[in-house]
C-alpha positions as CSV (number, residue, x, y, z in Angstrom):
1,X,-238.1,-144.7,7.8
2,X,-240.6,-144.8,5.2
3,X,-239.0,-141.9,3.5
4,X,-236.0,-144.0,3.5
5,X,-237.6,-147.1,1.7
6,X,-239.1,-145.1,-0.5
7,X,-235.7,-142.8,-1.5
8,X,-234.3,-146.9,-1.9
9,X,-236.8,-148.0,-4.1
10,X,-236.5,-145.2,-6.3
11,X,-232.6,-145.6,-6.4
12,X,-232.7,-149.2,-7.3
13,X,-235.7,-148.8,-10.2
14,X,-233.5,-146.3,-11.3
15,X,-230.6,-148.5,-11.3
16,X,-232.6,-151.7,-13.2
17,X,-234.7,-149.3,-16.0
18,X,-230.4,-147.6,-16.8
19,X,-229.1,-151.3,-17.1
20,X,-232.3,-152.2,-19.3
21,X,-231.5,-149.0,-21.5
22,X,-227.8,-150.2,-21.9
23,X,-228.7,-153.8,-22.8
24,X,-231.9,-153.1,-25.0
25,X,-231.4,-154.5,-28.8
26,X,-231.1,-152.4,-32.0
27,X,-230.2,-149.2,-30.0
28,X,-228.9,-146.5,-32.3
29,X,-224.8,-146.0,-32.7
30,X,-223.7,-142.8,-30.8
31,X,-223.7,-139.8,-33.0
32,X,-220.0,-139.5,-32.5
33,X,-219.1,-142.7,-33.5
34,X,-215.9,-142.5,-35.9
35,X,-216.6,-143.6,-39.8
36,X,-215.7,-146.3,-41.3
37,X,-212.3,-145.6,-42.8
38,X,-212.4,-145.2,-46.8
39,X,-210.9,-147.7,-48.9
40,X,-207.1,-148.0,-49.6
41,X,-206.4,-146.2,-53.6
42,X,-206.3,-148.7,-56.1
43,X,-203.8,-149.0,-58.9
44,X,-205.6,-148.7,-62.4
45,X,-203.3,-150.6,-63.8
46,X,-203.2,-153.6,-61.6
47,X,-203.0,-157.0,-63.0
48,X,-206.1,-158.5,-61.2
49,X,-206.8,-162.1,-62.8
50,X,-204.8,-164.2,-64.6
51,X,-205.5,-163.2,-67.9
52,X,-205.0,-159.6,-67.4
53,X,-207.9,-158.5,-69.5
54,X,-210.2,-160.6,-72.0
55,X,-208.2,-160.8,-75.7
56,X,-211.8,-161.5,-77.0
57,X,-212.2,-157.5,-76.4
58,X,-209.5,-156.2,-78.0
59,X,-210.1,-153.2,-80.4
60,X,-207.6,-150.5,-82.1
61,X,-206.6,-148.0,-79.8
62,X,-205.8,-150.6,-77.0
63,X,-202.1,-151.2,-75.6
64,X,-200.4,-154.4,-75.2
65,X,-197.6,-154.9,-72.5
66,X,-195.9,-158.0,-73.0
67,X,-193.4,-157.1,-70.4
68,X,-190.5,-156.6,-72.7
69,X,-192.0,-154.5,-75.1
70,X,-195.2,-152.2,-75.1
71,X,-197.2,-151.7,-78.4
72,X,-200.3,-150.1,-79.8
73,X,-203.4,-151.8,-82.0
74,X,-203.4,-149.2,-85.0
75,X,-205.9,-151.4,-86.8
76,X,-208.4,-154.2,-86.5
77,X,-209.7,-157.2,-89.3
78,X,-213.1,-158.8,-88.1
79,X,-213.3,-162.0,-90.3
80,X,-216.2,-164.6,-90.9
81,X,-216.4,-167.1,-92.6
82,X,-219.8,-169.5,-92.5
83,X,-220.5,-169.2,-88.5
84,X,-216.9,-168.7,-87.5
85,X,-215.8,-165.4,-86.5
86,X,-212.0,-164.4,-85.5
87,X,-209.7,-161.0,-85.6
88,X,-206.5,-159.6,-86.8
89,X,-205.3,-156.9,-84.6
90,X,-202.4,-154.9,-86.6
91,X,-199.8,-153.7,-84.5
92,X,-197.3,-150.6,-84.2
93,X,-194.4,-151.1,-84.9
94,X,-191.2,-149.3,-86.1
95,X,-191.1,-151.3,-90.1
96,X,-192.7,-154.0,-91.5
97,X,-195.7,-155.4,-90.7
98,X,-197.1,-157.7,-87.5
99,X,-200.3,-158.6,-86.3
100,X,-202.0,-161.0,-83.2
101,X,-204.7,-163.0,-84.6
102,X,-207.7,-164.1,-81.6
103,X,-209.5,-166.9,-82.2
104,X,-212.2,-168.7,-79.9
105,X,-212.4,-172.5,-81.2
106,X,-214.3,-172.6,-78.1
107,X,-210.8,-172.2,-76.6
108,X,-209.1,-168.5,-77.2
109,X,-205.9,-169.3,-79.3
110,X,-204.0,-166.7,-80.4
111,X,-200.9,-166.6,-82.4
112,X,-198.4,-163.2,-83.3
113,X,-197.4,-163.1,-87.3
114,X,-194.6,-161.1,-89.2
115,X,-194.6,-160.7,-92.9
116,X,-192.5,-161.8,-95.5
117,X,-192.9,-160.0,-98.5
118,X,-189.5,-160.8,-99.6
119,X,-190.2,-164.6,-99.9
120,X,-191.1,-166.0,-102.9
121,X,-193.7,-169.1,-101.7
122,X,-197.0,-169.6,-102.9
123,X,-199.9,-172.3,-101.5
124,X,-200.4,-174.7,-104.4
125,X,-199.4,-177.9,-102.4
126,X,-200.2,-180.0,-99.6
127,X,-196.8,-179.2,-98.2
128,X,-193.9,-176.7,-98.3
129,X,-190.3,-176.6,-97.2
130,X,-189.0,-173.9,-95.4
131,X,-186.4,-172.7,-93.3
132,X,-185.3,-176.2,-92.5
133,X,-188.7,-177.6,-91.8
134,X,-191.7,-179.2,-93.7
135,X,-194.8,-177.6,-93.2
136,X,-198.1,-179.0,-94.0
137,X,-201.5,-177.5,-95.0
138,X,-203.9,-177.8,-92.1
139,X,-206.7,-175.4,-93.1
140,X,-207.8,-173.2,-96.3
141,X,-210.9,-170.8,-97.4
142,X,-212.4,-168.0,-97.9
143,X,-214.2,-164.9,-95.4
144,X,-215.4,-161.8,-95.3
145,X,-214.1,-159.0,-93.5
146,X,-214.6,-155.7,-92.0
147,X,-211.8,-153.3,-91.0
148,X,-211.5,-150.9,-88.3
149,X,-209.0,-148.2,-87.9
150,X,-206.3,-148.7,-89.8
151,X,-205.0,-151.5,-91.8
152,X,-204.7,-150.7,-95.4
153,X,-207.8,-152.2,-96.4
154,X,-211.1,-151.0,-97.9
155,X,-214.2,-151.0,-94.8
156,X,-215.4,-154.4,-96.2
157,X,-214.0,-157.4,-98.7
158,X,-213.0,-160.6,-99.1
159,X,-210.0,-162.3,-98.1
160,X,-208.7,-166.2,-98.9
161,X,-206.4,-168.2,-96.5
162,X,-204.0,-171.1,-96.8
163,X,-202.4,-172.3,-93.2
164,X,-199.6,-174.4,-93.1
165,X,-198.2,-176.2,-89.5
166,X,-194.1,-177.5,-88.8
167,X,-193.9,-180.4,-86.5
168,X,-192.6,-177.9,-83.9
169,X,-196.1,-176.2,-84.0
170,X,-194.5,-172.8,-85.9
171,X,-197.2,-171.3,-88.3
172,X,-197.0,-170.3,-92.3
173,X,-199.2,-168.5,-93.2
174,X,-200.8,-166.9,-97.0
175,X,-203.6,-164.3,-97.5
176,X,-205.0,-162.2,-100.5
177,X,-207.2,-159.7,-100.0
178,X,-209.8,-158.6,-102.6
179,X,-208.3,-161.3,-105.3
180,X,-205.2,-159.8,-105.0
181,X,-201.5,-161.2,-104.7
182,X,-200.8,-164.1,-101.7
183,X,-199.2,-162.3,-98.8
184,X,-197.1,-164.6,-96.4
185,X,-196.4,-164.6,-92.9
186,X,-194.6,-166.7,-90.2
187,X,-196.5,-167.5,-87.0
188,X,-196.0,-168.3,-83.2
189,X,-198.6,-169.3,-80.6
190,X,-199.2,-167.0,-77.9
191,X,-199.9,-168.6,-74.6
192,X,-203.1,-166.7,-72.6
193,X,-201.2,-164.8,-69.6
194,X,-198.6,-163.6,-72.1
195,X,-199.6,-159.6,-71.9
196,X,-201.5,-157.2,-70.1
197,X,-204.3,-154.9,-72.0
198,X,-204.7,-151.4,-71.3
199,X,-208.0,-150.4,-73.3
200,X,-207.5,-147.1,-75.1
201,X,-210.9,-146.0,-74.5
């Protein structure tokens, strides 16, 4: 009989120190435990925020998807003028001549230009009619600036700047470079969100 109590005492302390085991914090995972599974692939070229990359950045060599149409930045300006900074990013294209010009006024605005050289306008007056609409000077000066890739410009110079504005917020534009002869473009704004950036490394 005593053997008995004893065999039952042994059974249940056996029982209460296996459910302790089982129910004790922190205990280790089993060794065989299956990992965690990796992460799902991830496209490169996903658009991930709203902007789809930071215009702020952009450098020659980078590629611009507007959807429609995909072009490359063959050539960069980096202007100043006083404390204010802005670029010119030149891009490929078949003939002619275009560029995006970023500016951060704290804002980023940015605006896509095509030159005229046929037209015969210079920026002598407060205003200027053209193509059916009167545009008015807004803002003229002078900067410096410093080229990057290409762009048909020495590494450094000068450049002055005349800016004229239609009532329907289109853009006229003159620059000479170096004292040389005014250039003119026409301008539209380019809404944040309008293209994706691929950097080109």
């Amino acid at each position: 009989m005593a053997v008995e109590k004893l065999l039952l005492l042994l059974i249940i302390g056996a029982l209460i120190a296996f459910v302790i085991y089982l129910w004790r914090p922190n205990r280790p995972s089993s060794p065989h435990a299956a990992p965690p599974p990796p992460p799902p692939p991830q496209d490169p070229f996903a658009q991930t925020h709203d902007l789809q990359g930071d215009p702020r950045s952009l450098k020659a060599g980078d590629m611009l998807d507007f959807g429609v149409e995909r072009t490359w930045i063959r050539g960069t300006l980096r202007l100043s003028e006083g404390g204010y900074a802005w670029a010119e990013h030149f891009l490929e294209i078949p003939e002619g001549k275009r560029w995006l010009s970023v500016e951060a006024d704290p804002d980023v605005q940015m605006a896509m230009w095509t030159g005229r050289p046929e037209l015969d306008l210079t920026p002598y007056s407060d205003t200027i009619d053209f193509e059916g609409a009167r545009y008015r000077m807004v803002e003229r000066g002078s900067a410096a600036y410093r080229s990057e890739g290409t762009t048909g410009l020495p590494a450094q110079g000068g450049m002055d700047y005349v800016d004229y504005e239609a009532p329907d917020g289109s853009h006229l534009a003159f620059e000479r470079f170096d004292h040389g002869r005014w250039e003119v473009a026409i301008g539209t704004t380019v809404p944040n969100g309008s293209f994706t950036i691929y950097p080109g490394g």
